[in-house]
C-alpha positions as CSV (number, residue, x, y, z in Angstrom):
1,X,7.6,-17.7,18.9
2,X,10.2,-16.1,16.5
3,X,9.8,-12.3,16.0
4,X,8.7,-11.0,12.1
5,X,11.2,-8.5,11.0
6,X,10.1,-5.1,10.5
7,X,9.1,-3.4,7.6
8,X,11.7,-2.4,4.7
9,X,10.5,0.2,1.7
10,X,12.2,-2.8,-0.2
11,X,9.6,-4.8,0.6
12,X,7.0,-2.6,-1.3
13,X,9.1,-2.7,-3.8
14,X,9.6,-6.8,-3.8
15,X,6.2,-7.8,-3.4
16,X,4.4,-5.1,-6.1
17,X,7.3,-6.1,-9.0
18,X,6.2,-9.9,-9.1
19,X,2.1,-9.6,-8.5
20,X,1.2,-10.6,-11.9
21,X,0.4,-8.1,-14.6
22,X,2.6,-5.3,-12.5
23,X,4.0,-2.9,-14.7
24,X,6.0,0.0,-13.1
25,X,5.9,3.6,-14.7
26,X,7.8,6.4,-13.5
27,X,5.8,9.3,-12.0
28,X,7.1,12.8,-12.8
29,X,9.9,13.1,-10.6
30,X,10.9,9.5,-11.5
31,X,8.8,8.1,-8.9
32,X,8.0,4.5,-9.1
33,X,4.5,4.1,-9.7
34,X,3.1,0.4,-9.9
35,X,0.6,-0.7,-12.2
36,X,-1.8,-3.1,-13.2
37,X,-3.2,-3.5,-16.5
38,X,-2.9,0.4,-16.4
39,X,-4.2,0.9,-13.0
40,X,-2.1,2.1,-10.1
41,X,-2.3,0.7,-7.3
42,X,1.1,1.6,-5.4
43,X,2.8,4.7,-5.8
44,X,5.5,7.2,-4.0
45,X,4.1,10.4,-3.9
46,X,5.8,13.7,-4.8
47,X,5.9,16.1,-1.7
48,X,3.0,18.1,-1.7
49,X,1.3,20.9,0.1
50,X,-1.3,19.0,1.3
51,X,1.2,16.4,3.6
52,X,3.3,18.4,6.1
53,X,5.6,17.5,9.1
54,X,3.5,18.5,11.7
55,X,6.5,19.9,13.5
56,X,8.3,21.7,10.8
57,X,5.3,22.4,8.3
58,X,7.5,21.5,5.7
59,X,6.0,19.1,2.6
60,X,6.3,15.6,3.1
61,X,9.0,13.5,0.5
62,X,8.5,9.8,1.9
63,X,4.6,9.2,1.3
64,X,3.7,6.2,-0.1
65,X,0.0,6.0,-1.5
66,X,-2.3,2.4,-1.5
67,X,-5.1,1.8,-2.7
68,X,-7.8,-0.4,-0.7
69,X,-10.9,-2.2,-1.3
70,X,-13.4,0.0,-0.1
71,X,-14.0,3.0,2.4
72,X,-14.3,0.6,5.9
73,X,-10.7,-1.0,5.2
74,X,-9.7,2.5,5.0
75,X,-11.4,4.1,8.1
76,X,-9.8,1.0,9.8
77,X,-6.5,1.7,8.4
78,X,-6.9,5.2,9.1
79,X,-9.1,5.0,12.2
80,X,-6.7,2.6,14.7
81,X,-4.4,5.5,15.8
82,X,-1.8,2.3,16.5
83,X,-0.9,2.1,13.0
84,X,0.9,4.8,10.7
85,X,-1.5,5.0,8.0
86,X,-3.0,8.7,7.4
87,X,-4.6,10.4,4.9
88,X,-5.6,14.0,4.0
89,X,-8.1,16.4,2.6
90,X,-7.2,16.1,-0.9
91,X,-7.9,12.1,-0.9
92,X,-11.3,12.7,0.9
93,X,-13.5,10.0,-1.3
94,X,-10.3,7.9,-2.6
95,X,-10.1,4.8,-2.2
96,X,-6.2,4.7,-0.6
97,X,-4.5,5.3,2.5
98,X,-1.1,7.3,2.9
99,X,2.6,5.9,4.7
100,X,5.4,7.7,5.2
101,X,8.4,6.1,4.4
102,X,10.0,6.8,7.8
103,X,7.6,4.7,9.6
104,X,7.4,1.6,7.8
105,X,9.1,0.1,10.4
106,X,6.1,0.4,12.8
107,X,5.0,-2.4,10.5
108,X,6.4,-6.2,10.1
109,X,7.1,-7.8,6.7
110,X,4.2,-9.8,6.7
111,X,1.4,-6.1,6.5
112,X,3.1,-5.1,4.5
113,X,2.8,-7.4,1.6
114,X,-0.6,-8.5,2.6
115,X,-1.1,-4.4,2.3
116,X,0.5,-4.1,-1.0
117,X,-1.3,-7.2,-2.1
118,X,-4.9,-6.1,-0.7
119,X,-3.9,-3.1,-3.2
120,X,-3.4,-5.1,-6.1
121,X,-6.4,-7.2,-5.6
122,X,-8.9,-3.9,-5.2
123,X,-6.9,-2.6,-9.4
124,X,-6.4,-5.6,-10.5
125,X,-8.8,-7.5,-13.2
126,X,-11.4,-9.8,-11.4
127,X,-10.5,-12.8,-13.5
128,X,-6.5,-12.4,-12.7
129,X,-7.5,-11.6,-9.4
130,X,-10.0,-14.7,-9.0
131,X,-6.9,-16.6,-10.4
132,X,-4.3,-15.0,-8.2
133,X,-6.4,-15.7,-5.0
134,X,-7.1,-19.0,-5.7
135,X,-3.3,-20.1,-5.6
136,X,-2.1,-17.8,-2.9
137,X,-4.8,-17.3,-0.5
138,X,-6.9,-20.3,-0.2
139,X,-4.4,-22.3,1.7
140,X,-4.2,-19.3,4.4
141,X,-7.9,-19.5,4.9
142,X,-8.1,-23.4,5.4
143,X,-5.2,-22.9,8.1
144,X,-7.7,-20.6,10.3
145,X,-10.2,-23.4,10.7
């Protein structure tokens, strides 16, 4: 069985630009922030106090914020300590988990855009998302059976 290449922050990138309705505004350090229909649902986070390095306490520069469908998908995001999702304090109640940049890799291709595109499902309108799901994901689930 062939190997799925790691992770790549282009792959964020890649997979948010063509969801449908994705607009991308620039946060306030020129941050790409991805939209849709006015709701972010991927964005790069400015380093702030509440994200250190654990071993130099300095403020994190590479997190990456996602939204997610509700509070289990993000306790077991956040919960499997195999993965490199986080969060903190200040996004107690928020409907997101946090990536650093630097450890994308840990993830292949394939989480992440089913990641970004779990994002865009949870922002996105239910009628473009109804739409959206009907052409991309219905084929997956009849392949399970």
């Amino acid at each position: 069985m062939k190997q799925e290449r790691r992770a790549r922050v282009e792959d964020i990138h890649e997979t948010a630009a063509a969801l449908p309705g994705v607009t991308i505004e620039n946060g306030s350090s020129g941050n790409p922030v991805y939209q849709v229909r006015g709701k972010s649902f991927i964005f790069f986070r400015n380093p702030r106090p509440d994200a250190l390095d654990p071993a130099t306490r300095e403020r994190l520069g590479d997190v990456i914020v996602s939204w997610v469908a509700d509070d289990a998908d993000k306790q077991s995001l956040i919960g499997d300590p195999a993965t490199p999702f986080f969060t903190t304090a200040h996004f107690n109640g928020h409907l997101s988990v946090l990536l650093r940049a630097s450890r994308i890799g840990e993830l292949t291709r394939q989480e992440i855009i089913e990641l970004v595109e779990e994002a865009w499902l949870s922002r996105a309108p239910k009628r473009l998302a109804a739409t959206w799901s009907t052409q991309h994901l219905a084929p997956h689930v009849s392949d399970r059976g």
